[in-house]
C-alpha positions, 0 to 999 in steps of 0.5 A: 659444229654445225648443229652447236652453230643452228642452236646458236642461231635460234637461242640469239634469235630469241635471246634478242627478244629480250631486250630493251627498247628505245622510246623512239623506236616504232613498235607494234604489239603482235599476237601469238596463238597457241600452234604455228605461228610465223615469227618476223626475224631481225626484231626486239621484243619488250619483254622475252620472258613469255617466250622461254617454255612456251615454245616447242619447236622452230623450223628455219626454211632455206630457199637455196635448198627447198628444205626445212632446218629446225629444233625442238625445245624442252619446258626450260627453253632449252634445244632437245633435238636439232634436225638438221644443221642450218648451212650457213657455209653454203651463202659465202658467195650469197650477199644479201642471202636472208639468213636465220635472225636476218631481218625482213624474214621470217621463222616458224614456231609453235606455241603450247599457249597464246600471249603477245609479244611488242616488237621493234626494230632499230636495225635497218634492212636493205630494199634490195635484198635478194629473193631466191627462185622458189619459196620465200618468208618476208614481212612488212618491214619498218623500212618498206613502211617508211619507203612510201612505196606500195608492194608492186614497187617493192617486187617489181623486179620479182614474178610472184607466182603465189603469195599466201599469209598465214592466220595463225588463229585458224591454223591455215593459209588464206587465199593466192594474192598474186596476180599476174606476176604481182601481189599487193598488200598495204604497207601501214604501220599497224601491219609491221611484222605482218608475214607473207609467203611468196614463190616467184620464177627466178632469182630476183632482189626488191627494189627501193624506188618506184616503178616507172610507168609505160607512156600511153600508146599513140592512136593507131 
């Protein structure tokens, strides 16, 4: 039941990505390359049907757990092997818990081939959604880019210990972007569904108002 429950979620992950778009919806064209790519979860994509075939594997990581759940695929888009079922039971006391195809995160997935998918969104995400102790895959979403706040206001109440994106054309993590708790990228549309890996101290949630700064001290 639990394996037939994880294919279901990957299939209506990328089942999604079939359909239709709203003119008034915010899009944004996102490049895939052949090998690891990180994938924003919770999204639409125009036209899905450069996806099925090209995929072969997709890993889910679970921050409770510290462990990767994941599928492979044959040439039909179909699942051949499951390892290890997502436990979507173990988050009944978890509100907010960033689930497979919940938006604001991300999933890996390996491509035979490069092609590009337009993503778009017309589903709303709360600024508050909890972030666990540990490792976590976030994206820039339509509503961060919409909150006019800039990322420190957004993990405010979070300690970044490491953050890291991944460029998928070579393969490879960049550099460490936190610094002293904090970590900062821009929050333009172009970089809708840009991916971002951070690990912080302790359980924490974002945050959809802006950090309020300390007075200056008085003269001694």
């Amino acid at each position: 039941m639990k394996k037939i429950l994880f294919i279901g979620a990957i299939l209506l992950l990328f089942a999604g990505f079939a359909i239709a778009q709203e003119e008034s919806e915010k899009t944004q064209e996102f490049k895939i390359y052949a090998g690891w790519n990180l994938i924003p979860n919770g999204v639409t994509v125009g036209d899905g049907s450069n996806l099925y075939g090209n995929i072969k594997y997709v890993w889910t990581y679970s921050p409770l757990h510290g462990k990767y759940y994941g599928t492979a695929f044959n040439a039909k888009g179909q699942p051949t092997q499951v390892n290890g079922a997502f436990p979507y039971e173990s988050y009944a006391n978890y509100y907010g818990y960033l689930t497979p195809g919940q938006i604001g995160t991300s999933t890996w997935a390996y491509f035979e081939k490069p092609t590009s998918i337009t993503l778009s969104t017309s589903r709303s995400m709360s600024l508050t959604l909890k972030i666990f102790k540990g490792w976590n895959f976030l994206y820039i979403t339509k509503q961060m880019i919409d909150s006019r706040l800039n990322s420190p206001d957004i993990l405010r109440n979070c300690y970044v210990e490491k953050a890291y994106s991944w460029d998928a054309d070579i393969q490879s993590w960049g550099s460490n972007a936190a610094n002293n708790g904090a970590v900062y990228f821009e929050l333009k549309q172009e970089y809708f569904g840009k991916n971002i890996v951070i690990k912080v101290a302790a359980d924490c949630q974002l945050s959809e108002t802006a950090a309020v700064p300390d007075a200056p001290t008085l003269p001694e």
